[in-house]
N, C-alpha and C positions, 0 to 999 in steps of 0.2 A: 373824524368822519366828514367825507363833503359834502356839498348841498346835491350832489346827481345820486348818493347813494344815498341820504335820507328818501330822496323824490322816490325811488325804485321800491324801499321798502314800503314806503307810503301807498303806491301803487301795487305792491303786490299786496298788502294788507286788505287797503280799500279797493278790490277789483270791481265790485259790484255796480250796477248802471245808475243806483241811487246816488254813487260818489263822484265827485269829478278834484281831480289834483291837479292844482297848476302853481305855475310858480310866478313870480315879479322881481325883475330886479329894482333895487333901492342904493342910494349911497348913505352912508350913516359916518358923519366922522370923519371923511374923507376915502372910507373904506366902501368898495363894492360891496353889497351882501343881498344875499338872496332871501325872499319869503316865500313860503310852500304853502299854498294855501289846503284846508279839505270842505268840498263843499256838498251839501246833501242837497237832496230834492224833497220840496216844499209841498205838498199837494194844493195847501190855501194858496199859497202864491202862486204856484204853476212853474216854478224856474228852481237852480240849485243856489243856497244861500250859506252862506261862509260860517262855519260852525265853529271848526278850528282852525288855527296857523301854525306852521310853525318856522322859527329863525333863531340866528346866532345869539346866545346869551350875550346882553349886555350890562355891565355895572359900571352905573357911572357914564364916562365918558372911553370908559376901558370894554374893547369888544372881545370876546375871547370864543375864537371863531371855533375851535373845536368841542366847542360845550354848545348843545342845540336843545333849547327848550318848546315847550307843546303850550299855545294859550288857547283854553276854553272861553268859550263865549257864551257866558250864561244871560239867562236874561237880565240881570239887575247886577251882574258883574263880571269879569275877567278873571281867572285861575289862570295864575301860573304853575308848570312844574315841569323839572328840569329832565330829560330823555337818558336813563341811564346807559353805557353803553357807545354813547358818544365821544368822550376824551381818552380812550384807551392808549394813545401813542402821547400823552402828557402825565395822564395816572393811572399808570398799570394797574390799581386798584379797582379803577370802574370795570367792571366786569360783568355790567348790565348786559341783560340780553335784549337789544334795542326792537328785535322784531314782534317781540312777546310781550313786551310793554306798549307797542302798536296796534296788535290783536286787544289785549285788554282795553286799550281806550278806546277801542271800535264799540265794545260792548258796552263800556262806560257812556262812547257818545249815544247808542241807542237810548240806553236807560235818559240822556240827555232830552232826547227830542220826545221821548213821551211824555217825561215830565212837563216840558213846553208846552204840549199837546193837551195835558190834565189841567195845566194853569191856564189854557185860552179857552177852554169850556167852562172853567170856574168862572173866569172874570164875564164871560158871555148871558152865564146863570145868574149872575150879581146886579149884571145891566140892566137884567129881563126883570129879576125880582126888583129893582126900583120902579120901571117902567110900568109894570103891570102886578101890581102888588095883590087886587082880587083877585085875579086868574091863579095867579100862584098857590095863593090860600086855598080858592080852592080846590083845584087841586091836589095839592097836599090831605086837605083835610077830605076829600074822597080815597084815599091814598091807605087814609088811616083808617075809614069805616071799613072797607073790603081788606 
């Protein structure tokens, strides 16, 4: 599969104005290769920030352009996992359905940016509860009378 029919499925997946798809080119190796980026829209920030990427599997210093992997950008780490779907004209085997594994990660990156969302109001409450550790208390412990 090449880098303008990943970008297309990417764009039909991601249509929505939360998303935006672009790509970069990059040399790795000596080899031209494209990155696809997906980016969402931030409301704290105000702008769209890079969620996922995706580009040519590489091992090693061996690029193996017809295998296209998807990394997540999590907060405290990177997932990688490989696009089934992709290498069908090296192994007939893959028989991934590449659009539907794209559908899924959309919903996956939702469930993504909530969680993001749930851990910047925890660490926000954590701040506050150092900050202001009476206030807290008591409110809590009105919390518990009523």
């Amino acid at each position: 599969m090449k880098a303008d029919e990943i970008k297309s499925l990417l764009e039909a997946v991601f249509f929505e104005d939360e998303y935006e798809i672009y790509d970069v080119d990059y040399v790795k190796y000596g080899h031209k290769l494209k990155r696809i980026f997906v980016k969402c829209y931030s409301e704290r920030l105000n702008k769209h920030m890079a969620m996922l990427f995706v580009d040519n599997y590489i091992i090693g210093t061996t690029i193996v352009e017809d295998v296209w992997r998807i990394t997540w950008t999590l907060p405290n780490q990177n997932y990688y996992m490989n696009i089934p779907g992709t290498s069908t004209k090296r192994n007939p085997k893959d028989i991934g359905d590449t659009k539907s594994f794209l559908m899924l990660s959309k919903q996956k990156l939702k469930d993504v940016i909530l969680i993001n969302e749930m851990n910047r109001r925890l660490m926000e409450d954590m701040r506050r509860m150092d900050n202001e550790p009476t206030e807290i208390i008591r409110d809590f412990k009105l919390k518990q009378i009523l």
